[in-house]
N, C-alpha and C positions, 0 to 999 in steps of 0.2 A: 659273145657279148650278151649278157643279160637286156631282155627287153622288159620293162616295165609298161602298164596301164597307165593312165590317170585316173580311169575308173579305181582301179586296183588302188590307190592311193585317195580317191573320195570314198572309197569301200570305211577302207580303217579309220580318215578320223571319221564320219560318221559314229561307227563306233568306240573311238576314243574318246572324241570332246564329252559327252555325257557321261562316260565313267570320270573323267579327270575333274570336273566340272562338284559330282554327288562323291566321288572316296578323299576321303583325308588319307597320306599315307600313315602306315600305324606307328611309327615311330615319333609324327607330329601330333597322332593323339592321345598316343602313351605321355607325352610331353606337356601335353594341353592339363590331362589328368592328374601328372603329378605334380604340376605348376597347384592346380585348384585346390592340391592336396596339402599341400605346404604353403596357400596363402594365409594372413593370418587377418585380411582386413575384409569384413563382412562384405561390403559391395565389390571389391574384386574378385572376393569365392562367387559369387554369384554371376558376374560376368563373364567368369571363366565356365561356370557352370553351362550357362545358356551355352558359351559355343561347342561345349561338350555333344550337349543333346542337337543342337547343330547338326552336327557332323553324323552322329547317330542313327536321328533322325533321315538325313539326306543320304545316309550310305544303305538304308531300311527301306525306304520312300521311292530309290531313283528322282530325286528333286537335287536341284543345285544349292551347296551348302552352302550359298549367298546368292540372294537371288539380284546383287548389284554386282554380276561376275565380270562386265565390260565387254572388250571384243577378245575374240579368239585370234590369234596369229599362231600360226603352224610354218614351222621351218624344214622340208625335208633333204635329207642330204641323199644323195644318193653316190654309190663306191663307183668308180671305174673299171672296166669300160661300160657304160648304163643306159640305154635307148630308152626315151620316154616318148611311149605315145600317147 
């Protein structure tokens, strides 16, 4: 039987929530960029822009790419058979 921590498990997100919070993944910002790239109405390039450098910005920074990111909820699963202390 696998025993698991709680610490072990306050370990990671610790470390998670602030990465997932500051990275866009690059597929959402390759998407962002060629959204901005093919818009063709002046104030949507430019809002698309802002969240360009957003994101940029937050993944450069360690800052959250929205600073009205709400609350966290973490789900973990764990496999069978799995002792958690």
């Amino acid at each position: 039987m696998q025993v698991l921590s709680s610490n072990t498990i306050s370990d990671a997100l610790l470390v998670s929530i602030p990465r997932l919070a500051s990275i866009l993944p690059p597929d959402i910002l390759e998407a962002l960029i060629a959204a901005r790239d093919r818009e063709t109405h002046e104030r949507a390039k430019i809002v698309l822009d802002q969240l360009v450098l957003n994101a940029q910005i937050a993944n450069e920074d360690h800052v959250p790419i929205c600073q009205d990111t709400g609350t966290a909820v973490s789900y973990t699963h764990l496999t069978l058979p799995t002792k958690l202390e």
